[in-house]
MARPA-338285 format. One line per 3 residues: number of its first residue (from 1); their letters; for each residue x, y, z of C-alpha. Coordinates in steps of 0.02 Angstrom, whole numbers, plus 50000, padded with zeros to 5 digits. Example, Ala and Ser with C-alpha at 12.3 -4.5 7.8 and 13.67 -1.06 7.14 Angstrom:
1	AS	50615/49775/50390; 50684/49947/50357
***
This chain:
1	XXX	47747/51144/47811; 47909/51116/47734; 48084/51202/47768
4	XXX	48234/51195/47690; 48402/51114/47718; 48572/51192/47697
7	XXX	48727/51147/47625; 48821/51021/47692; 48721/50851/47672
10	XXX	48649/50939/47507; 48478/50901/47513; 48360/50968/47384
13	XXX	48260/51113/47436; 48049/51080/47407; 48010/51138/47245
16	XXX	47844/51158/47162; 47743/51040/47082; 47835/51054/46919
19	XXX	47875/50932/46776; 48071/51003/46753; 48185/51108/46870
22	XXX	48183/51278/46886; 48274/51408/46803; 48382/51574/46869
25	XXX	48263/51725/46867; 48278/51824/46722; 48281/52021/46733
28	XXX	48114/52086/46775; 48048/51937/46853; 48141/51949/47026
31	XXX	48014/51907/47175; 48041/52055/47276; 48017/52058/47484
34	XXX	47845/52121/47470; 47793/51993/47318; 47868/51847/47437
37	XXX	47743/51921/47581; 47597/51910/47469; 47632/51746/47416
40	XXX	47641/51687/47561; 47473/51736/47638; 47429/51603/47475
43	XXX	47489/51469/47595; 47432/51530/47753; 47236/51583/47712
46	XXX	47217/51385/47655; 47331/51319/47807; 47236/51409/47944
49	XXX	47079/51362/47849; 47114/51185/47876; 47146/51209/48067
52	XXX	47011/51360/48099; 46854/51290/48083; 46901/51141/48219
55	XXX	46882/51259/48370; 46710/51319/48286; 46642/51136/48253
58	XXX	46525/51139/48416; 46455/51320/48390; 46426/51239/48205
61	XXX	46357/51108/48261; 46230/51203/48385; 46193/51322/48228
64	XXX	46164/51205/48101; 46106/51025/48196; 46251/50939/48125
67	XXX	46273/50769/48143; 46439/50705/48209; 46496/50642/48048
70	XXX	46452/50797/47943; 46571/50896/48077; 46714/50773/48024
73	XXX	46659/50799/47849; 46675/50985/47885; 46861/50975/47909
76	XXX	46912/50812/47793; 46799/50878/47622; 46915/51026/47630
79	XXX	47093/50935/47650; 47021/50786/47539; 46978/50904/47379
82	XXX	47130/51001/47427; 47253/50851/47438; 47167/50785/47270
85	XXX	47197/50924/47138; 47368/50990/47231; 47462/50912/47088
88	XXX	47338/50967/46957; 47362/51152/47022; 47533/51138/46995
91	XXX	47521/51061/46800; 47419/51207/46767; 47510/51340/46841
94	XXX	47666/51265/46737; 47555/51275/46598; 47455/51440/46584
97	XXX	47555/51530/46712; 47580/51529/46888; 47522/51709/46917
100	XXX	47379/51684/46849; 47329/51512/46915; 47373/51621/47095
103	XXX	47244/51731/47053; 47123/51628/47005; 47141/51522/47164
106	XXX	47153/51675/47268; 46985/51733/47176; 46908/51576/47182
109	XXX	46947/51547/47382; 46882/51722/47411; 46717/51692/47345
112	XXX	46708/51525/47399; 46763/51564/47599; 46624/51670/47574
115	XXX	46496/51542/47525; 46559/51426/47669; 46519/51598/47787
118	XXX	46356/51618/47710; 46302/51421/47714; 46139/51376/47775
121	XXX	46143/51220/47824; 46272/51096/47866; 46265/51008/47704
124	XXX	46288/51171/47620; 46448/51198/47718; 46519/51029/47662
127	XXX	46513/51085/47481; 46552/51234/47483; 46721/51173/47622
130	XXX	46762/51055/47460; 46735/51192/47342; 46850/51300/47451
133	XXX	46977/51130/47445; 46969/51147/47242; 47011/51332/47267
136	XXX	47169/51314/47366; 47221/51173/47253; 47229/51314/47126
139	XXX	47333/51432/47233; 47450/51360/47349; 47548/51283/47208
142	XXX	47602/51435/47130; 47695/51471/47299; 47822/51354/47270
145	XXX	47843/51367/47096; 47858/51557/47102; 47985/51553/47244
148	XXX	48075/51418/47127; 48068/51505/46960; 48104/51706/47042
151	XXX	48235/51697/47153; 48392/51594/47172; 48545/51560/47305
154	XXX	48521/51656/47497; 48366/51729/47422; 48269/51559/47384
157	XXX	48326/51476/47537; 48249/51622/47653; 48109/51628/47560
160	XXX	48082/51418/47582; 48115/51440/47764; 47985/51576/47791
163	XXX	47884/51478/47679; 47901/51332/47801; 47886/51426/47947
166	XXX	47702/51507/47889; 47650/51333/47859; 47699/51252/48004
169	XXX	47628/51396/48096; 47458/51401/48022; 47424/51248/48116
172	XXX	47417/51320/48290; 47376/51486/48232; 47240/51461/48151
175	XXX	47142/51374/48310; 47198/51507/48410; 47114/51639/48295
178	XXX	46962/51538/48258; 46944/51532/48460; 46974/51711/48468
181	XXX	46835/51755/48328; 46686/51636/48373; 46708/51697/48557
184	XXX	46682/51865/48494; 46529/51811/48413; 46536/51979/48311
187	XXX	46352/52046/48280; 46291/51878/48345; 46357/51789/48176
190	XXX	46429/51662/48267; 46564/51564/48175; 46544/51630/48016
193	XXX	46668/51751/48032; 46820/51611/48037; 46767/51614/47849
196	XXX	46716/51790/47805; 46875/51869/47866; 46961/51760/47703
199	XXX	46863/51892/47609; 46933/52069/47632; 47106/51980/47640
202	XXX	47089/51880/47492; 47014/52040/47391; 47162/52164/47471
205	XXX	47312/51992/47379; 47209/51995/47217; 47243/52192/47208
208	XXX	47413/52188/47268; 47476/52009/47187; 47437/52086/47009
211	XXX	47571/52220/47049; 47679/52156/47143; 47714/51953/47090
214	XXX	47792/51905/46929; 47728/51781/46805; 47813/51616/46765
217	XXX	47775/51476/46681; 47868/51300/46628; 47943/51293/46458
220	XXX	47896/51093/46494; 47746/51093/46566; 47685/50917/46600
223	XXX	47490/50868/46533; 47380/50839/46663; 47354/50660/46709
226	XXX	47164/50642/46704; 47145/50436/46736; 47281/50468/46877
229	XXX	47176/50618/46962; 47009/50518/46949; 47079/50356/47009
232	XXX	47159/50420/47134; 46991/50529/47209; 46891/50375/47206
235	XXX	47051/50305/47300; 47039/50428/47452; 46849/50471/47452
238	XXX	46806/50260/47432; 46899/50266/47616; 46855/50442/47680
241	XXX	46679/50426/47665; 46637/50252/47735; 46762/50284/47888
244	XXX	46665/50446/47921; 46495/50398/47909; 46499/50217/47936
247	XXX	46498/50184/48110; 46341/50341/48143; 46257/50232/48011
250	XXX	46284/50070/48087; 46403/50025/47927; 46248/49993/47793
253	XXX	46311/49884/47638; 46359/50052/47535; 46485/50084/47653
256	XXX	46540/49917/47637; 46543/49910/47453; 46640/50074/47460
259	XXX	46777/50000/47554; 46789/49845/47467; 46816/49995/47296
262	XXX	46964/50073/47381; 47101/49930/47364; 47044/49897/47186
265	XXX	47044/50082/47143; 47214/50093/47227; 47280/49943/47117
268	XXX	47214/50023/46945; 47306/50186/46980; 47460/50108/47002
271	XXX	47455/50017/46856; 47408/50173/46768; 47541/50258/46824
274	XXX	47680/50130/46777; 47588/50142/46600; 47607/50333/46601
277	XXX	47796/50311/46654; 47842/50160/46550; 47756/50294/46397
280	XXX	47868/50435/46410; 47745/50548/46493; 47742/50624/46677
283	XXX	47589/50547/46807; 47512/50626/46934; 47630/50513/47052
286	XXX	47786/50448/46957; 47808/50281/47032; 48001/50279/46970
289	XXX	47990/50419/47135; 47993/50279/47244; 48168/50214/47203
292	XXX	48241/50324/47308; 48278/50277/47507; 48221/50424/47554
295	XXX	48044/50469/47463; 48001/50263/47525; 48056/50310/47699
298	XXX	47984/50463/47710; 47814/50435/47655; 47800/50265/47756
301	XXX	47837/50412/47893; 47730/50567/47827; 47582/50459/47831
304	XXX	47530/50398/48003; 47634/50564/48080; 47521/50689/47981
307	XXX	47360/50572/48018; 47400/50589/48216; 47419/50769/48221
310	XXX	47235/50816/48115; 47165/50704/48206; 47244/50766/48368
313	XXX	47180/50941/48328; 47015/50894/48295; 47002/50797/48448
316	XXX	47078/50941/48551; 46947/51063/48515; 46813/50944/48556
319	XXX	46898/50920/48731; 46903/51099/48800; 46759/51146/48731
322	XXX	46629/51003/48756; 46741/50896/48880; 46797/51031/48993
325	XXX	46662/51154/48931; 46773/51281/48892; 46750/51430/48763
328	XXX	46827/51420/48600; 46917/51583/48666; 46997/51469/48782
331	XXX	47012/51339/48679; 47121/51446/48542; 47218/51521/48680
334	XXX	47274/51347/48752; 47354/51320/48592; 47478/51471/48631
337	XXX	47613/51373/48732; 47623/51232/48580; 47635/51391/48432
340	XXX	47787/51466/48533; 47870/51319/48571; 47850/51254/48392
343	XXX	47904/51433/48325; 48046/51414/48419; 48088/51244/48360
346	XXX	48076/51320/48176; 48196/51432/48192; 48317/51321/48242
349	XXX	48319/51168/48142; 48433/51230/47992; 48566/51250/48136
352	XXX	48511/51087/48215; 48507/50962/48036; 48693/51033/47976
355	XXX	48739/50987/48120; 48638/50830/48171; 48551/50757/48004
358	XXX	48403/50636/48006; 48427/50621/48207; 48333/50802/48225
361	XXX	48169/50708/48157; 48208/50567/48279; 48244/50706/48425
364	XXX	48098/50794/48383; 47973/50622/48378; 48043/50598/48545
367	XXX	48002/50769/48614; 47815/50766/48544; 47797/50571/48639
370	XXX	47869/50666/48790; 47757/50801/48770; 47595/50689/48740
373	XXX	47632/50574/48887; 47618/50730/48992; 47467/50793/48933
376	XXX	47387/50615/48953; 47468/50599/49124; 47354/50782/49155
379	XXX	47198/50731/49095; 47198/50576/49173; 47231/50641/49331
382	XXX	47140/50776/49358; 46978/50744/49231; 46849/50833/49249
385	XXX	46945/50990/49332; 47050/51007/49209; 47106/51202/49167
388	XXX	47201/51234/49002; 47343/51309/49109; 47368/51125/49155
391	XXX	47386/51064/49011; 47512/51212/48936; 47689/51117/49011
394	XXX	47633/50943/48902; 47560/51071/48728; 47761/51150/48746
397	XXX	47859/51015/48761; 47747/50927/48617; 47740/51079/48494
400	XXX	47948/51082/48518; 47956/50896/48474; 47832/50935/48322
403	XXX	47926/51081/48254; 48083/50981/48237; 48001/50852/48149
406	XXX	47883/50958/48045; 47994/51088/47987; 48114/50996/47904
409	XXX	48036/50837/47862; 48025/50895/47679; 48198/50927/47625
412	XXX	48237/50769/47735; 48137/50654/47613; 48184/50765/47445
415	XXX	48360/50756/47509; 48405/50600/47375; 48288/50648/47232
418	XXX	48362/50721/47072; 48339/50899/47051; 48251/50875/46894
421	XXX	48129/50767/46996; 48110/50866/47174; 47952/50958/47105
424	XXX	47857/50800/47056; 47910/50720/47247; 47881/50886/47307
427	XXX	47690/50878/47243; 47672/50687/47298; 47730/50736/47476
430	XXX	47614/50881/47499; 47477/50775/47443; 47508/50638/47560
433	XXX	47523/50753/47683; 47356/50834/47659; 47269/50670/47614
436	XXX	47340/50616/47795; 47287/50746/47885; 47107/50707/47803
439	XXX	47122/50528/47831; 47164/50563/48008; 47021/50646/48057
442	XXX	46895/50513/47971; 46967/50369/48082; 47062/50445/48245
445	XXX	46949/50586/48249; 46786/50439/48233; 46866/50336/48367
448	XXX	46873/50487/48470; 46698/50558/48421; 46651/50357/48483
451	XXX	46704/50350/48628; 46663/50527/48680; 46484/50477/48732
454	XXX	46481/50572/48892; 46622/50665/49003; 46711/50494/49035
457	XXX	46693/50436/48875; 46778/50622/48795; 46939/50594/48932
460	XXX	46953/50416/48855; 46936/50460/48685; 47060/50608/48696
463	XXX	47170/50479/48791; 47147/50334/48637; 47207/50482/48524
466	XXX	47358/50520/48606; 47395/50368/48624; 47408/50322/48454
469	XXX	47508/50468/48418; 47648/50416/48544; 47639/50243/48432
472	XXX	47650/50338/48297; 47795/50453/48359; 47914/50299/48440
475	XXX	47873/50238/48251; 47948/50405/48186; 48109/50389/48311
478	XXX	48141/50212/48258; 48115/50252/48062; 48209/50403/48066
481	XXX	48351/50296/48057; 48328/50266/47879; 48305/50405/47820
484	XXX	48470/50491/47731; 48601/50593/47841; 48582/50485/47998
487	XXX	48747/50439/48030; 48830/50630/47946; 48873/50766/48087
***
């Protein structure tokens, strides 16, 4: 979800997950316009992946006799595995290739989206959702790094802004075609084919990416950071689990102990990754990262703002379809106004940050506040005869604010880290991004799975959600302040 920032306040452009910076394409190894198009379906297939399966999560729960919790787990096992070896994919790719780490994680995504369309039981889904996770680990790395190592000047930049764009996009888009597919309930199969359709795409990229994209690789490819990686999964799941199950379960001593892991897990990977530093070698998250204004700034911001929107999502889809008793058809199609406003937005904010700096982000946290006070003013007013047309004027005027803010957040935060450096922030940013949109689900999306006992309880759930993400977006307003290029025109 990450765009590009021109020239004049010279940020640095999101690079992959790298340990050095990338070099000019040599002859040969030019990413050509239809390369750059298959790359890129490498970030959308995961992206809409993420958002897809929210809009199926009460035909998969009718299907399958899925518990609450093992619906959140549906969506967070996915970002948590995904967020968890993004970094790793990216070592590798720098290592072995990035072609072939593509393929591979196109291959193994293929096969796995097919085991998540074939699951059995809910259970089943889980694992193979992480397994899928794993997969895009593998894949959506390369992305970056190929755009980074095979093309330079006008060329790069277009091909981070589209990039961007397709990520940012996926979001809506994919809830609008998961709607759009379990309404069709094609041969009676339900939801399955949110999955299954992964599977003649991801077979038609492996054919064309081994014709069409060029291999690179890092002449100083970092090792992998094994104590970081583990460390840091017992980190995330040590939260993520308890916060899912914990309150179905009436919080039983395991999920207890589990939290009571997570802040000493949290304090032995930072000390293991000042040890890596202090050493000479490259962690999964260089802590040295965090001297600059705007990596501190911009995660403190990255966090809660990626947290609210998952969790939003998730919450969303529950609404219309169990609140207002809605199809998923409808559903997906409510999402429409938000997808063209936030297109819209996209296109727009390498005009709007020459020209404005940081105070886009703060513009654009104001416009999604705006936006979600006037979809909470709608539901509250008018529950239980709510109609989706309704709610379009607040999903606009939020999906403007959030594509001003989303867009360019990460050249925004990269804009004061080294060149030599922007591929390990790069990686660290994606992560927390992904781990957010995980963790966001697992608390917001429990709160809201709480309250939602019956049809009063789903308007006040949605309502506590929203809520917090106007908290969270006045937050982003006020922080965006500190963040570099505030006070440049």
């Amino acid at each position: 979800m990450s765009s590009p920032l021109n020239t004049a306040q010279r940020p640095v452009a999101p690079a992959a997950p790298s340990a050095g910076p990338a070099a000019s394409p040599a002859a040969g190894t030019t990413l050509t316009g239809t390369g750059l198009a298959i790359v890129l379906v490498g970030v959308l297939l995961p992206m809409v992946d993420f958002f897809i399966v929210n809009v199926a999560l009460p035909t998969i729960d009718t299907d399958l006799h899925a518990s609450a919790p093992l619906l959140e787990l549906v969506v967070s096992a996915y970002a948590s595995a995904y967020a968890l070896l993004l970094v790793v994919g990216g070592r590798l790719g720098d290592a072995f290739g990035r072609k072939r780490l593509f393929l591979a994680g196109m291959a193994a995504f293929t096969l796995t989206s097919l085991a998540c369309g074939l699951a059995p039981t809910a259970p089943l889904l889980v694992a193979a959702r992480a397994a899928q996770g794993a997969s895009a680990a593998l894949m959506v790395p390369q992305v970056l790094s190929t755009i980074q190592a095979a093309t330079q000047g006008q060329r790069r930049a277009r091909a981070l802004a589209r990039y961007g764009a397709t990520g940012g996009l996926a979001a809506v888009v994919g809830q609008l075609l998961g709607g759009l597919l379990v309404s069709a309930n094609l041969d009676g199969t339900g939801w399955r084919p949110i999955f299954l359709v992964n599977v003649p795409i991801g077979v038609a990229g492996l054919v064309l990416a081994r014709r069409h994209v060029p291999e690179s690789r890092s002449g100083r490819a970092a090792r992998v950071d094994h104590h970081g990686t583990v460390l840091l999964g017992v980190t995330v799941l040590s939260l993520l689990i308890p916060l899912t199950e914990g309150q179905s379960l009436r919080w039983p001593a395991w999920t207890i102990a589990l939290l009571a892991v997570a802040p000493l897990a949290l304090a032995a990977f930072v000390a293991v990754e000042i040890r890596i530093e202090r050493s000479g070698r490259v962690p999964l998250v260089p802590p040295s990262l965090l001297r600059h204004r705007s990596m501190r700034s911009g995660l403190i911001l990255a966090l809660p703002f990626f947290a609210g929107f998952g969790a939003f999502m998730f919450s969303y889809a529950l609404l219309v379809q169990q609140g207002l008793h809605d199809s998923a058809l409808v559903a997906g199609v409510g999402l429409a106004p938000m997808a063209a406003a936030f297109l819209l937005a996209s296109l727009s904010t390498s005009r709007l940050l020459r020209r404005f700096g940081a105070k886009v982000l703060a513009a654009g946290a104001i416009g999604q506040v705006a936006g979600l006070i006037i979809l909470g003013a709608t539901v509250l007013a008018a529950w239980p005869h709510v109609s989706v047309l309704a709610l379009a004027p607040g999903m606009a005027v939020a999906g403007l604010g959030q594509g001003l803010v989303m867009s360019p957040l990460f050249g925004v935060v990269l804009s004061e880290v080294p060149p030599a450096s922007a591929g390990a922030a790069s990686g660290v940013l994606t992560t927390t991004q992904q781990t957010a949109l995980a963790l966001g689900v697992a608390t917001l999306g429990s709160l809201f799975i709480t309250l939602a006992g019956d049809g009063v309880g789903m308007r006040d759930g949605f309502l506590a959600v929203v809520a917090a993400q106007v908290v969270i977006g006045l937050g982003l307003a006020l922080g965006a302040r500190r963040l570099p290029g505030w006070r440049r025109a």
